[in-house]
N, C-alpha and C positions, 0 to 999 in steps of 0.2 A: 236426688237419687239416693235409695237407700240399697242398703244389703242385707238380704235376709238369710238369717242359715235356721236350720232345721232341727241339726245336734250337736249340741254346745259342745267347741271344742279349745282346751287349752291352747295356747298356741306358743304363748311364752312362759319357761321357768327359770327359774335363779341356778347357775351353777356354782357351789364353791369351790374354786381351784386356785391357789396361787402363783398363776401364772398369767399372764394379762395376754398372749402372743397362744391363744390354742385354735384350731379348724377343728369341726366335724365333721362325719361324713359315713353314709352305709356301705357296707363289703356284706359280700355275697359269705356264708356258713365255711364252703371250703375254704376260702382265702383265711381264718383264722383257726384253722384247727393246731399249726403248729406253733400259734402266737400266743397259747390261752396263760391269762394273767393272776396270778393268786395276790387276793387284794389282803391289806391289810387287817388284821382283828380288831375288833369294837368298833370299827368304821361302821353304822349301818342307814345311814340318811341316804335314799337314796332318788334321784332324779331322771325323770323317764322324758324322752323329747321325740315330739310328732307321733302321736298314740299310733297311727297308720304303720309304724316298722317295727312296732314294740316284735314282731317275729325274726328280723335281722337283726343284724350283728354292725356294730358302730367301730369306725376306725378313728381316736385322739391321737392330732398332729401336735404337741405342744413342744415349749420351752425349756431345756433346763439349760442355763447358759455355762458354754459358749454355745451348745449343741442343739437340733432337736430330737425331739423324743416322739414316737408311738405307742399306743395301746390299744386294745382290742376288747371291746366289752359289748355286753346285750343290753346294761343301763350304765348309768355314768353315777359314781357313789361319790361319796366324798369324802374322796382319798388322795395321799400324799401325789402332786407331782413329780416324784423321784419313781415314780411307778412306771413302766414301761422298758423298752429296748432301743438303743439308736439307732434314729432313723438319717439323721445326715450332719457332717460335722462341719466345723468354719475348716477352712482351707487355707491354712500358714503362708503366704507369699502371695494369694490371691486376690482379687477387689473384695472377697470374705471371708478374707481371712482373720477378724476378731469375732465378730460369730454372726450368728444367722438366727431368721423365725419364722414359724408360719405367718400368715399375713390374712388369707382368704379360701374358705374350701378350694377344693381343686375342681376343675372341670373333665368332663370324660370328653378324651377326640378318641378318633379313629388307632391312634398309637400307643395309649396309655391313658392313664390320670396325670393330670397338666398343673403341676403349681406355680402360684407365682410368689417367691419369697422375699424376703430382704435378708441384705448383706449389709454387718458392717467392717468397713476398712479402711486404709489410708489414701488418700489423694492429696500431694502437694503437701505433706506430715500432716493434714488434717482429718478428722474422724468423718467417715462420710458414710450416709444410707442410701443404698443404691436396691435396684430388682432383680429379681433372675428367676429362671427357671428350672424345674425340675420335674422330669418328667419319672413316674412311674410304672409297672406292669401291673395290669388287671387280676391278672391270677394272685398275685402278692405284694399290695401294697407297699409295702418295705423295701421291695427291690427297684434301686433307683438305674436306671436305664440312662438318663440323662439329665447334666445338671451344668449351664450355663457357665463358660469360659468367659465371658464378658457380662456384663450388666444388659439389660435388655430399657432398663430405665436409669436416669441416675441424675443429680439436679445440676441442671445446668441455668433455666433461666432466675432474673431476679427474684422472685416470690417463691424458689427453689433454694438456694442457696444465700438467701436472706431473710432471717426472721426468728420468733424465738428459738428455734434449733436450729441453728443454718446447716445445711450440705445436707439436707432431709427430704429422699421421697420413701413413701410406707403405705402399701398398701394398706386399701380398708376392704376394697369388694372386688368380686371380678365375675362380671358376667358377660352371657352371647350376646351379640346385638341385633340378632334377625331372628334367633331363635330361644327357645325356653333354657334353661339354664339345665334340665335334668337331659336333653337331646344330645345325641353325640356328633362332636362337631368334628370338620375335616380343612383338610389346608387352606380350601380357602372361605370359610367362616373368621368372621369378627369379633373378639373382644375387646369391651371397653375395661379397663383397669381404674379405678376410682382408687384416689390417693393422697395423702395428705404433703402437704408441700411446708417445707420449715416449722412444721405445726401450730401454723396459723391459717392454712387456707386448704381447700378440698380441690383436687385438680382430678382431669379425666383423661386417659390416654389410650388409643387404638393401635390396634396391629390387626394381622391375621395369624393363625394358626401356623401356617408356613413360615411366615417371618418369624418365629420363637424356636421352632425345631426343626432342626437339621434336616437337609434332604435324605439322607444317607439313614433316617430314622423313620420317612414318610413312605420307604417302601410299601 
């Protein structure tokens, strides 16, 4: 079986950012009028991704550690990671409280935009990578609504907590598992979380939408 397309389309390009921990993701014009970002001078390489949005507007979830950061652009240049506003900090006393990263776009439910991030922090005096989540509003990305008092992941079996990083799970993808990943999901739809384990092995983990956010939130 083959595939055939009709009009040649890019599908992948190279971004330079240094920061290894970035998501993207489209917001609607109003969502970023208060956000808009003055990029740096002499930057001008610049990088366009999925030609079909080139008319929206792109939300970067990245890195600058301990923190992460956002920003708001029509194309993604190639420009400093110190670029943006924070969007969520490690939490001093909490399971993330040495810092935090994006992991995997976010998902749209019925409540918000759905991240799922990584935390790092102590268990037992040892360094440990755990998940959680963070939930956003649709009108304004940035405003975080809700963010995970507990781990929702965190390693517990052998091939978790043994290996070249021990006490490591890390998102890599998170998608729906009945439905398309652009559909808006509700309490009780599925995703699977794809993750890496001690960073030697790819492991898969299910919940539902309900089981990640608060009842008191699914109003």
């Amino acid at each position: 079986m083959s595939f055939e397309s009709t009009t040649p389309v890019r599908a992948w390009v190279s971004i330079v950012l240094n920061d290894k921990d970035a998501v993207l993701f489209p917001v609607e014009e109003h969502q970023v009028r208060q956000h808009q970002i003055s990029y740096p001078k002499g930057r001008n390489k610049f990088v366009t991704l999925f030609p079909e949005l080139l008319e929206g507007k792109f939300a970067l979830i990245h890195r600058i550690p301990p923190d992460m950061q956002i920003l708001y652009t029509e194309e993604l240049r190639n420009i400093s990671p110190t670029v943006g506003k924070t969007f969520f900090m490690s939490r001093p006393g909490m399971w993330d409280g040495e810092k935090v990263g994006a992991g995997a776009p976010p998902l749209r439910t019925k409540y918000g935009w759905m991240y799922i991030y990584y935390g790092v922090g102590k268990r037992n005096d040892k360094k440990v990578y755990r998940l959680g989540v963070i939930l956003t509003s649709f009108d304004d990305p940035a405003k975080i609504l809700y963010a995970s008092h507990i781990p929702v992941l965190e390693p517990e079996e052998d091939y978790e907590v043994n290996g070249w990083s021990p006490n490591v799970v890390f998102t890599c993808g998170v998608v729906p598992k009945d439905k398309d990943s652009n559909e808006t999901l509700d309490e009780n739809d599925e995703i699977m979380v794809y993750y890496g384990a001690a960073d030697e092995v790819i492991g898969v983990a299910e919940a539902k939408i309900g089981e990640l956010i608060p009842k008191e939130l699914r109003k």
